[in-house]
BASESE-423003 format. One record per atom (N, C-alpha, C, O): x, y, z; residue in one letter. Coordinates in steps of 0.001 Angstrom, whole numbers, plus 500000, padded with zeros to 6 digits. Example, Ala and Ser with C-alpha at 12.3 -4.5 7.8 and 13.67 -1.06 7.14 Angstrom:
513190494310507800A512300495500507800A513200496700507800A514236496681508465A512850497750507080S513670498940507140S512900500030507870S513409501138508039S
This chain:
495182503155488529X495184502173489591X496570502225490225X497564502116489507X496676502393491579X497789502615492112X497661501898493799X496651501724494480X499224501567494132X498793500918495352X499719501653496386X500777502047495896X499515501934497810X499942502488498653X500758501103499433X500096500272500055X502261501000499298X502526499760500256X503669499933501690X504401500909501855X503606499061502363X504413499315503828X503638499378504584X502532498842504520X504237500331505827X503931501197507148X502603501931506506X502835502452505415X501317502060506966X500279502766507067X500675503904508080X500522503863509301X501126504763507456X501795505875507884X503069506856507046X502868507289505911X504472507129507860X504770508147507511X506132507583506344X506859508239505599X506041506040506623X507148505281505547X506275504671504515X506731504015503578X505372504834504647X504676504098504181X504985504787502287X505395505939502139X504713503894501094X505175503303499784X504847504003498695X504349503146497964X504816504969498158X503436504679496681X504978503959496085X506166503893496400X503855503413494822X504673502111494066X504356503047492641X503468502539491956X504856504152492161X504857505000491211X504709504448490054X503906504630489139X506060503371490291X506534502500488633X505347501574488253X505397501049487141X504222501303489107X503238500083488600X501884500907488775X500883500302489160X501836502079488541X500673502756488062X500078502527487122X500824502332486163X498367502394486753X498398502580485453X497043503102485374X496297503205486348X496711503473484010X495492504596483696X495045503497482189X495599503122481155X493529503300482974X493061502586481757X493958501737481245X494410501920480114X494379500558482118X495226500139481441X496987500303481053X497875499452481003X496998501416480878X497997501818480249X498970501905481933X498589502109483085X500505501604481248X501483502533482877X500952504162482724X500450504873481853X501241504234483651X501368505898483502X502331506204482878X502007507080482076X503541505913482793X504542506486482250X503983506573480855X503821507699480384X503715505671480245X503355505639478576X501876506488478514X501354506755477432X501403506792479537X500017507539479562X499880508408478950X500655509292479315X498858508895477584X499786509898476989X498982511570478013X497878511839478486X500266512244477917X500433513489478888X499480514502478485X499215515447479227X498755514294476920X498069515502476981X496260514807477548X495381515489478075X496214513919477346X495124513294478250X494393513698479528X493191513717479792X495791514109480453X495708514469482088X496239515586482137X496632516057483204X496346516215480980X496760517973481201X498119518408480879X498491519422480287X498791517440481384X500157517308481124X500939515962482340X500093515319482961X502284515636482596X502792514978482667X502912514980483821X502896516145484219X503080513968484962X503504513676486164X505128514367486958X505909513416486937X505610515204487392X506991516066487195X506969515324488734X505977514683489081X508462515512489848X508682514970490630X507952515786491357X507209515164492117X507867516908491429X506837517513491798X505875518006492387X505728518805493312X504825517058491310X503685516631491453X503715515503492248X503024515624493259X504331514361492119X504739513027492433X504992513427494279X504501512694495138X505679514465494579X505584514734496033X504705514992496700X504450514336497710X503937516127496267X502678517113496451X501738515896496729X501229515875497849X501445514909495892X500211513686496293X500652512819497072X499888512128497745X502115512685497126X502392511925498190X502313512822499584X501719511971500245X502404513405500070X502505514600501225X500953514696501478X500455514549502594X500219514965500296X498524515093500195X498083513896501083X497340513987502060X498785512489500483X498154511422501173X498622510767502705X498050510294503687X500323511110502174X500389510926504295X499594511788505200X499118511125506121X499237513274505253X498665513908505661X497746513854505848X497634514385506953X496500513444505421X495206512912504825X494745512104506578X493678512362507135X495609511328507063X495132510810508674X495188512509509530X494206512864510183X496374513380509417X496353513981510370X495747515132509995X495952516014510829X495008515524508974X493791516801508583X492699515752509620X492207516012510717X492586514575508811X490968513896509797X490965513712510642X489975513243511205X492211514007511305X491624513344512939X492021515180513498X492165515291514716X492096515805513100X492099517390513317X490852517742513367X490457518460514286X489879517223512223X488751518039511693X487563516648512724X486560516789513425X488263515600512356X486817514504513064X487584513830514515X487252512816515128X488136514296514655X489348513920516175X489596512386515927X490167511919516913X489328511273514784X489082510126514529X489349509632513199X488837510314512311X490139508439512755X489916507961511602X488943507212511038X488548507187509872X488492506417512286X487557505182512667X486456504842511044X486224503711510617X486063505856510551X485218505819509378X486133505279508369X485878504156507935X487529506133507772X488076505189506935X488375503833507505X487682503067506837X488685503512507915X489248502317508777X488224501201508786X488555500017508721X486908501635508873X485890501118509276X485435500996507590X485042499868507292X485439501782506714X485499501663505178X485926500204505205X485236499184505218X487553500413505210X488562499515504639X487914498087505089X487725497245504211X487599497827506328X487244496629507024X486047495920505949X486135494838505370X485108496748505910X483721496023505534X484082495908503733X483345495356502916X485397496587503429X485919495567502024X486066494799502072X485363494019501430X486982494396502779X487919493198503709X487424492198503524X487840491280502817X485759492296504599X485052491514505185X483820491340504421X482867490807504991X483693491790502977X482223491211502084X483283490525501259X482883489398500965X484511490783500761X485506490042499999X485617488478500588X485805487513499848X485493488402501797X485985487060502440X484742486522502899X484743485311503119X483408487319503142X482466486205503943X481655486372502001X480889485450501721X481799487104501247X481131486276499897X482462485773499191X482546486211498044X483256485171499481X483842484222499077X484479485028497278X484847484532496214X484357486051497653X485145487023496280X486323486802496141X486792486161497081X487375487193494959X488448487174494886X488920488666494544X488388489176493558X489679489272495115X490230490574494961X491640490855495591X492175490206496490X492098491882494980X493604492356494682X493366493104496336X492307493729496383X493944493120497276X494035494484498170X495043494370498998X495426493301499474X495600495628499245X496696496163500156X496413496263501157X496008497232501799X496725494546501585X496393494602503302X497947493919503970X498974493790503303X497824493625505112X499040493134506126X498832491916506609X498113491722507589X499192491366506230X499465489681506500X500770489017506944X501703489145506150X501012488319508089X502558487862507931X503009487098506847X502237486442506147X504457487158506637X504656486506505641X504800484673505726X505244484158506752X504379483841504557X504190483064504725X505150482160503789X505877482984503235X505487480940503368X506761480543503186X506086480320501519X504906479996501388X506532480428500929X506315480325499328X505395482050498650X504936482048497508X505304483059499362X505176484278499293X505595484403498009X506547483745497591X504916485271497251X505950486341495920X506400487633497391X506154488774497000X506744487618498291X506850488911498548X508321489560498168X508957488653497632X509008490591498217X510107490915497951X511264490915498650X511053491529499696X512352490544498596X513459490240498997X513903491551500443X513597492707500153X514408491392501519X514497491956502655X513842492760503715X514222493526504600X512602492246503245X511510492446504586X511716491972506018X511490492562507075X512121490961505822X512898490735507287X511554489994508197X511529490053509426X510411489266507343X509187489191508197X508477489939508653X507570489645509432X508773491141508227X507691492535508331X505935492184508028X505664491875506867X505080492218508779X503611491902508633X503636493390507898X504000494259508691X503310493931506452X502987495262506473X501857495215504947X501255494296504392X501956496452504724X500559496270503563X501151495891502043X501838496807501590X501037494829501239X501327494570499910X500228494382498826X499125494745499236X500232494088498033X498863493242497525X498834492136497433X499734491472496918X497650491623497976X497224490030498469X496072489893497823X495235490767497596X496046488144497374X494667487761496682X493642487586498164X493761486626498926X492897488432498317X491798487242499221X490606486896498759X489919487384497862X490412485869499575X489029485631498875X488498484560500313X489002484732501423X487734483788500128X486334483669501029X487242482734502411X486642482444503446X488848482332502174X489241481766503410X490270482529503841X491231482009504409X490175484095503581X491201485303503856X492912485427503191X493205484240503050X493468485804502983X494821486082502427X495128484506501151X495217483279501155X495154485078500708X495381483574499570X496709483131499066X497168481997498931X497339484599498759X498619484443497823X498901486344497657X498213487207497113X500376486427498489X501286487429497934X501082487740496898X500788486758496216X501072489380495920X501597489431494580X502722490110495164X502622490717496231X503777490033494513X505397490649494480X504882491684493481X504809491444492276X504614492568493902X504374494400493277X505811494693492741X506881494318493219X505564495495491573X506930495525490373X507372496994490985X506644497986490943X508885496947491645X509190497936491884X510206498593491687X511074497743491886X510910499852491340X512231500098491048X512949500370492032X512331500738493031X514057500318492103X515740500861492955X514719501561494385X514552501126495524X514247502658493772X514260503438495177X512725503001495693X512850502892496913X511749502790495443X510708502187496088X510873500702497109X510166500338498049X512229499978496426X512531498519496915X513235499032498217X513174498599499367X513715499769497844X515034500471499204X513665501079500050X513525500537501146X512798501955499768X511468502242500734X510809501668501027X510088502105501924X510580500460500583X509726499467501045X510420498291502132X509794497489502825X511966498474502037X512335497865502917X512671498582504172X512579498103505303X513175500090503783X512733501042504990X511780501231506027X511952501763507123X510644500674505492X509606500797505777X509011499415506569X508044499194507299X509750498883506203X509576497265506786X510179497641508265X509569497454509318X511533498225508143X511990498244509199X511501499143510370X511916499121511529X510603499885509872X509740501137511226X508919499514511282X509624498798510571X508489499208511482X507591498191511437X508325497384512757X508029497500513946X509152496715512274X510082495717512840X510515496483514281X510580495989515407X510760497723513889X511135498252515381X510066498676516250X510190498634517474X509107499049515721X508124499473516599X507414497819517426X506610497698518350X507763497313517027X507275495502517544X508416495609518525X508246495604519744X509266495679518094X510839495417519075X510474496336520147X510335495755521224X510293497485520175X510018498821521246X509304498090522255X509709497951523409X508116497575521746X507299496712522779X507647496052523558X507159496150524683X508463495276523323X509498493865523704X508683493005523182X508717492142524059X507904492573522310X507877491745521456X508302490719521029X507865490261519974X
């Protein structure tokens, strides 16, 4: 279980350190399980796999609209059946948030409880040194691309 956070795009987050497999972090995952061990690597290669992943589909289907259109009708059976679920969506921030320290009011993707009256409650996702520094990077493509507008 892993979450993609930020910019839906090219700043956009993996949150490495709060992975986990069955439970387990990955880090403690044991390595002969999955073949062997996660190397930085590898850790690039899926990240590169997944920013890329918009610009193969809209190469091959000129369109994302299907994932997108996926993501929505989660969204939207989560909130009109009144479910409760974990998902990495974009919400502004709101004043008693877990969100993490220097976002700057960045609307961008974290994990949020929703459930049947939409966004419920921030989780503050556990992150280390350099994901906190990318996630606030990432806040800031955000922040400027609003500003570009005049916003």
């Amino acid at each position: 279980h892993a979450y993609v956070l930020g910019e839906h795009g090219d700043s956009e987050v993996f949150n490495w350190s709060a992975i986990s497999v069955g439970g387990l972090p990955l880090s403690s995952f044991p390595s002969d399980a999955c073949g062997s061990g996660i190397e930085e690597a590898d850790r690039k290669a899926i990240e590169d796999e997944v920013r890329g992943a918009a610009y193969r589909i809209i190469e091959g289907k000129k369109a994302t609209y299907y994932g997108i259109g996926s993501a929505l009708a989660r969204i939207v059976e989560t909130i009109s059946r009144a479910q409760r679920a974990i998902l990495t969506v974009c919400a502004p921030p709101r004043e008693g948030d877990c969100s993490p320290e220097g976002l700057g009011g960045a609307t961008i993707s974290l994990p949020r409880l929703v459930g049947g009256s939409g966004v419920l409650a921030t989780m503050a996702p556990s992150l280390d040194e350099r994901e906190n520094a990318a996630l606030i990077a990432s806040a800031r493509v955000v922040t400027g691309a609003i500003s570009s507008l005049g916003a």
